[in-house]
C-alpha positions, 0 to 999 in steps of 0.5 A: 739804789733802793730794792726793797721798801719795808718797815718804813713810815707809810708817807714815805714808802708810799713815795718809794711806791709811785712809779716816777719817784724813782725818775725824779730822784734821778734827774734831782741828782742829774740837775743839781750836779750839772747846775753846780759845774756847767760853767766849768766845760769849755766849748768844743772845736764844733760849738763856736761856728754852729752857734753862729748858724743858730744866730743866723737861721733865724733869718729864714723864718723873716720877710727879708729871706723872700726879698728879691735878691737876698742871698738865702745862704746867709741864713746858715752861718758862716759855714754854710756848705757844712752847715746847710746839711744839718738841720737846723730844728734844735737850734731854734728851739733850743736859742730862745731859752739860751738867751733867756738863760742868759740874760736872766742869769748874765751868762755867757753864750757858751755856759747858757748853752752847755745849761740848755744842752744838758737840760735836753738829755735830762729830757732824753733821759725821761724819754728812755725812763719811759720806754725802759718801763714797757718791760721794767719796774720803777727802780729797775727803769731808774737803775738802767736810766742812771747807768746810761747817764752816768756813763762818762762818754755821755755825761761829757757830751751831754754839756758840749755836744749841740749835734749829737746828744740833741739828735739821740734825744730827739731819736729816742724821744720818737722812738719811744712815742711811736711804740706808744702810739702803735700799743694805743692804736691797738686798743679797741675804741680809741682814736689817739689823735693827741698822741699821734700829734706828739709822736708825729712832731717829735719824729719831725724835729728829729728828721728836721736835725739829722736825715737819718731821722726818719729811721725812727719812723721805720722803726715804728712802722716795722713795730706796726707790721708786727703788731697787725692791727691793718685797721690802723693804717690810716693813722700811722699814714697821717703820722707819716705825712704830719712828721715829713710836713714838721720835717720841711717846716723846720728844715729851711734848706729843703724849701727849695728842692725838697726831694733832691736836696734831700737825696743830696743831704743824704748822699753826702751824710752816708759818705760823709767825707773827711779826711780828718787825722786820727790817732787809733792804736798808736798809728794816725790814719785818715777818717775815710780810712779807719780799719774796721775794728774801730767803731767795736773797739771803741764802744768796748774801750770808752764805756764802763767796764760791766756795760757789755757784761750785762748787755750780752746777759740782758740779751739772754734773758730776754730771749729766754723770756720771750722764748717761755712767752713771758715776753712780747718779743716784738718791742725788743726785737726792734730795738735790738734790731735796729742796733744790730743793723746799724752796727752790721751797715757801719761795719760793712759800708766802713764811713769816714769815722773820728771822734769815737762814737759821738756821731752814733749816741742814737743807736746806742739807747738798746744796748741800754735797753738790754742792759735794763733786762738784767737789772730787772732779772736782779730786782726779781731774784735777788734779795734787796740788800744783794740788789741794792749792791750789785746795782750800786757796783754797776753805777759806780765805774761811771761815777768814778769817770765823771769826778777823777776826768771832770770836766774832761769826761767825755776823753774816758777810757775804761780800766779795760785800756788802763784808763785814759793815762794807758790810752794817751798817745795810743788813742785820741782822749780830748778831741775836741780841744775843751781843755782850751779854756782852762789853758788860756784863763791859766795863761790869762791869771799866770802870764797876763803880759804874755803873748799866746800864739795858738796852734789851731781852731783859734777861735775857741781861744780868742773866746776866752782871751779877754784882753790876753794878746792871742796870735794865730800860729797856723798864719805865722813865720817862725820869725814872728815867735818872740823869745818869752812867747807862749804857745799852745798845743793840743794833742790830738792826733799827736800834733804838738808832738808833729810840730816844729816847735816840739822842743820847746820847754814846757810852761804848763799841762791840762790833762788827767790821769797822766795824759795831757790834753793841753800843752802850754810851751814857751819859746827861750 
């Protein structure tokens, strides 16, 4: 990262000097790298059945869906009682430049998504650029930017997460936008409709993917309380009302019954209902039971190790700037607010929690944010060449994570734990089940007479099988198992070590860093 631009042609340092120079450099890297791998993730447990709501709720938005005796609950997929709760307002802007990427570059379905997934937190991650510089310079914003993406929890899930990466985007995207409207209406003699309309559409799509959306909304009109400018009430209630309106537009469950289901959705969201296994400190306890340590714990375990170094020290220089009136405390104290709140309700109402933090990437963008008043502190009193290495040593944890777990990052423990070969066995690493692909295209190349018998979610594999013969294990006798049968196993939750067939030899492992993801036995 650079800090200084001295003795350099005047082209150049002119470059260095534009504000989105050092954004663009960034999201270069990002879209080279991801361009380069993106066939390499394999999907996710949640990935196949929600693509097919994708393809199904298109159907709302048809003739047929108003006829007499259609059935709507067609048009969620084949899970509509889970996926009726989500809306839907990603998935269909995100579908048409799926297909397009597909059939222009003859991708399959789950590379051409895991390309648009990415593509979006790029789109996130210039949203975030934009908010860090309220208070940073261009290359301390970049710097703060580049720390979020390359943390290896986010990179991961930037590819095989069409849930929660797309909801932070859209959260952080409305969130910064309703900052900009609330610092414009407060400018003398202007009317932002143009910006009201973007900030009022973006909080729309966000309420329109996760209920909670319309937090971000709050969070502006907290901003807007604290700004004063009563004046200015008109516009932030059209904003309201265009946002709820964008909301119904793109959420077709609602039509219906609007307020109920809502109140229904967001019932169901709060509690969310789970029973799921979970491996957390060497014990497996059930998702509704997780002790209360867990969400900490987790965020301290599965970010790079300065994270939280430099967040608490971000926190202090920020209220010692705001403390001297170097700073409008108003903005940050939102931000960090709202984390704060957040943490404070997880911790205290303690919901159904599994799959580490992925259900709350969109409180995590402050803690960045405070990180950034840190990196700005450096840019300020240090000498460049001093800044240019601290800001290098803080990016490189990360970095480290995303090649050593490639294309696993998402399972990352920092060194804190002693990485993911300490953590396996004592907590979940790759959850959702992605080393599937490289299990069965191993199976596929290296026993292709074989048959594969799989221990769960079968339908990730049967999507990468090709003309491998493949059996669901969960719907079979022990009788049914040949000798020169292969099995496959995934230890999350330690099931393969749970399993009858535990003894088995092993064939063949996916894993890193000591720890094993997927476990290929044979039957002898």
């Amino acid at each position: 990262m650079i800090c200084s631009h001295n003795n350099r042609p005047i082209l150049v340092s002119r470059l260095l000097k534009h504000s989105l120079t050092p954004i663009i450099l960034l999201l270069a890297i990002n879209l080279s790298a991801g361009l380069l791998t993106f066939r390499q993730y394999g999907m996710s447990w949640d990935e196949p059945l929600f693509y097919n709501y994708a393809d199904s709720i298109r159907m709302a938005y048809t003739p047929q869906a108003f006829a007499p005796g259609f059935d709507f609950y067609q048009v969620f997929g084949k899970s509509p009682e889970d996926h009726k709760i989500y809306g839907p307002a990603y998935l269909l802007l995100a579908r048409p430049v799926e297909q397009a990427l597909s059939s222009v570059f003859q991708l399959d379905m789950a590379s051409a998504w895991h390309l648009v997934n990415f593509f979006t937190f790029q789109i996130g991650l210039y949203a975030f650029f934009l908010l860090a510089r309220r208070w940073f310079a261009p290359w301390p914003a970049a710097a703060t930017t580049a720390f979020l993406a390359w943390q290896p929890v986010f990179w991961g899930h930037a590819f095989i997460n069409p849930k929660d990466a797309p909801f932070m985007v859209l959260f952080l995207s409305a969130l910064m936008l309703g900052l900009r409207l609330v610092d414009r209406l407060r400018q003398a003699g202007k009317k932002p409709w143009l910006s009201l309309l973007f900030a009022a559409i973006i909080l729309g799509l966000a309420s329109a993917v996760r209920v909670i959306g319309p937090l971000a909304g709050v969070l502006v009109f907290v901003y807007f309380l604290l700004s004063k400018n009563w004046r200015a009430f008109p516009y932030i209630l059209a904003y309201s009302l265009m946002a709820v309106f964008i909301m119904f537009v793109f959420w077709p469950y609602l039509w219906a019954d609007p307020v109920n289901r809502l109140m229904e959705v967001f019932k169901h969201m709060s509690n969310n209902p789970t029973e799921l296994a979970v491996l957390f400190d060497g014990q497996i306890f059930h998702a509704n039971e997780m002790p209360r340590r867990f969400l900490p714990q987790v965020f301290a375990m599965t970010l790079t190790e300065p994270t939280w170094i430099l967040f608490f020290l971000g926190i202090f220089i920020a209220i010692s700037s705001a403390w001297t009136r170097k700073l409008d405390w108003r903005a940050p104290g939102v931000l960090l607010g709202f984390f704060v709140s957040m943490l404070a309700y997880l911790l205290y109402n303690k919901p159904s929690v599994y799959d580490g933090f992925r259900h709350f990437l969109f409180i995590m963008p402050p803690v960045f944010i405070m990180i950034g008043f840190s990196f700005q502190w450096l840019w300020q009193k240090l000498k460049p060449a001093v800044c240019s290495i601290i800001f290098i040593a803080a990016l490189l944890p990360g970095l480290f994570g995303i090649v050593n777990l490639h294309p696993y990052e998402y399972a990352y423990y920092n060194l804190f734990v002693g990485g993911v070969g300490n953590a396996y066995r004592v907590f979940e690493t790759e959850y959702w089940l992605t080393c599937y692909k490289e299990a069965v295209e191993w199976t596929r190349s290296n026993a292709p007479g074989s048959i594969l018998h799989i221990q769960r979610e079968f339908p990730l594999a049967q999507y990468y099988a090709g003309e491998l013969s493949i059996k669901d294990l969960g719907k079979e006798k022990e009788s049914d198992i040949h000798p020169g049968d292969l099995l496959l196993f995934h230890t999350r939750g330690d099931l393969d070590i749970r399993s009858i067939y535990r003894k088995l030899p092993v064939e063949h492992v996916i894993g890193r860093e000591n720890a094993e993801f997927c476990i290929i036995k044979r039957k002898n």
